[in-house]
TORDREN-52066 format. One line per 10 residues: number of its first residue (from 1); their letters; for each residue x, y, z of N, C-alpha, C. Coordinates in steps of 0.02 Angstrom, whole numbers. Example, Ala and Ser with C-alpha at 12.3 -4.5 7.8 and 13.67 -1.06 7.14 Angstrom:
BEGIN
1 = AS = 660,-284,390,615,-225,390,660,-165,390; 642,-112,354,684,-53,357,645,2,394;
//
This chain:
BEGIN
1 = XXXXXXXXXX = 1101,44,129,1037,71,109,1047,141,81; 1016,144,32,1023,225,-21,945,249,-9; 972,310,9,906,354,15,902,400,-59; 843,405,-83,841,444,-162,777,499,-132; 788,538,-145,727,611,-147,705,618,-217; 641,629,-229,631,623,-282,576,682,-290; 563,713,-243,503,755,-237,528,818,-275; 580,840,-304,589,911,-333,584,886,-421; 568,824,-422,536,822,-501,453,818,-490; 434,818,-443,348,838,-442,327,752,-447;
11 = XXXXXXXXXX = 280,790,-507,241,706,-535,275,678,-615; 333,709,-628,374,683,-662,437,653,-647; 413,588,-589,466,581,-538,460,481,-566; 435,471,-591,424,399,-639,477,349,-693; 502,436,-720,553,384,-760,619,376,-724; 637,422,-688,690,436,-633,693,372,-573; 607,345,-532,600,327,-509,635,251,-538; 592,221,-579,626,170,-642,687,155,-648; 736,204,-659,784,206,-679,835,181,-607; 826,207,-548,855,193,-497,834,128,-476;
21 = XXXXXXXXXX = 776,98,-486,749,25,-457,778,-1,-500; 811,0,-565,843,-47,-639,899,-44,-603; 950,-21,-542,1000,-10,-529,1031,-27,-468; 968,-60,-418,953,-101,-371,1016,-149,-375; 1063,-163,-317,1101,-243,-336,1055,-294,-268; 1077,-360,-292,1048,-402,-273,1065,-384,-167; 996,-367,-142,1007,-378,-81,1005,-320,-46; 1007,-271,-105,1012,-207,-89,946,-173,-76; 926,-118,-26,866,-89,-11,879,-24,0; 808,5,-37,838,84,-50,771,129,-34;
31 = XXXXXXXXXX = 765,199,-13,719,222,23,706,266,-29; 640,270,-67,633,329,-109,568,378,-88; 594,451,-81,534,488,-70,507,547,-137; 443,542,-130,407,585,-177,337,612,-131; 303,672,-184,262,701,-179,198,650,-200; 139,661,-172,85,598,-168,40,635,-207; 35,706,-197,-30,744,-243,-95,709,-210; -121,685,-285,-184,640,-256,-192,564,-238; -133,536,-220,-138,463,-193,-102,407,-256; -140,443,-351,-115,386,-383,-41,373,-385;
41 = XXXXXXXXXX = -15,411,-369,69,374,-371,80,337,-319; 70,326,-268,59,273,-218,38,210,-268; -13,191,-280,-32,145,-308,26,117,-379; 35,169,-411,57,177,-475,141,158,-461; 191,187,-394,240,141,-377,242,74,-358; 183,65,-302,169,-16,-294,190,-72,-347; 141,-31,-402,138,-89,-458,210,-92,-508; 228,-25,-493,314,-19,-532,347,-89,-502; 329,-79,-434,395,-133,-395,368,-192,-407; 302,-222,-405,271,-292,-401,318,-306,-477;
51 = XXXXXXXXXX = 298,-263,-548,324,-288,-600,368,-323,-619; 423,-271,-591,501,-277,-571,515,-339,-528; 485,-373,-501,485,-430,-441,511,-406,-381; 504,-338,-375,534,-333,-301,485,-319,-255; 537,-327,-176,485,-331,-125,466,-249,-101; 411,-239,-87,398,-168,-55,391,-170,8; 430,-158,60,451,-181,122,391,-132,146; 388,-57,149,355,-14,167,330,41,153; 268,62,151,247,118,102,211,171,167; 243,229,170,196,278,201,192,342,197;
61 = XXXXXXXXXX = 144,390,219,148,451,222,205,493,264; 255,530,224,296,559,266,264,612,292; 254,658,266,231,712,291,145,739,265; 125,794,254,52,817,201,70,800,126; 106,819,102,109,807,16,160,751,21; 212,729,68,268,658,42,247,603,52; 296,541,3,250,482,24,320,455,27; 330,407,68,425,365,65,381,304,47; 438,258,19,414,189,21,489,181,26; 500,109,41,562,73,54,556,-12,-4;
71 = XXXXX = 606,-17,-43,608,-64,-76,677,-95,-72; 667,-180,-108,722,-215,-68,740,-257,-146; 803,-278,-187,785,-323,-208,828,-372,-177; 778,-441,-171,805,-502,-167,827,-553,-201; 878,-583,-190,913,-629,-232,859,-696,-265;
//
């Protein structure tokens, strides 16, 4: 499991985010954290991963401004 921080690109944390889920191997699950602001990037990763066909194991508030989610892809 790969942990990615992603919170020191702010809310320009999307194409970065992208780029590491394109890099996923089969089976592999990886923990990415960012800054939430006002909630839409929560929503706005969800739908990154549904696209992609992967599973979103878990999405939550880390702290006041972080949000982790945990993603998996499956074979």
């Amino acid at each position: 499991m790969k942990r990615y921080d992603l919170r020191h690109l702010k809310e320009n944390f999307y194409p970065r985010f992208e780029e590491l889920l394109g890099s996923l191997k089969d089976n592999e699950t990886a923990i990415y954290l960012f800054e939430i602001g006002d909630f839409t990037p929560v929503q706005k990763t969800a739908d990154i991963v549904k696209e992609r066909s992967l599973t979103l194991m878990n999405s939550l508030k880390f702290n006041e401004v972080d949000w982790t989610i945990v993603v998996k892809k499956e074979v």
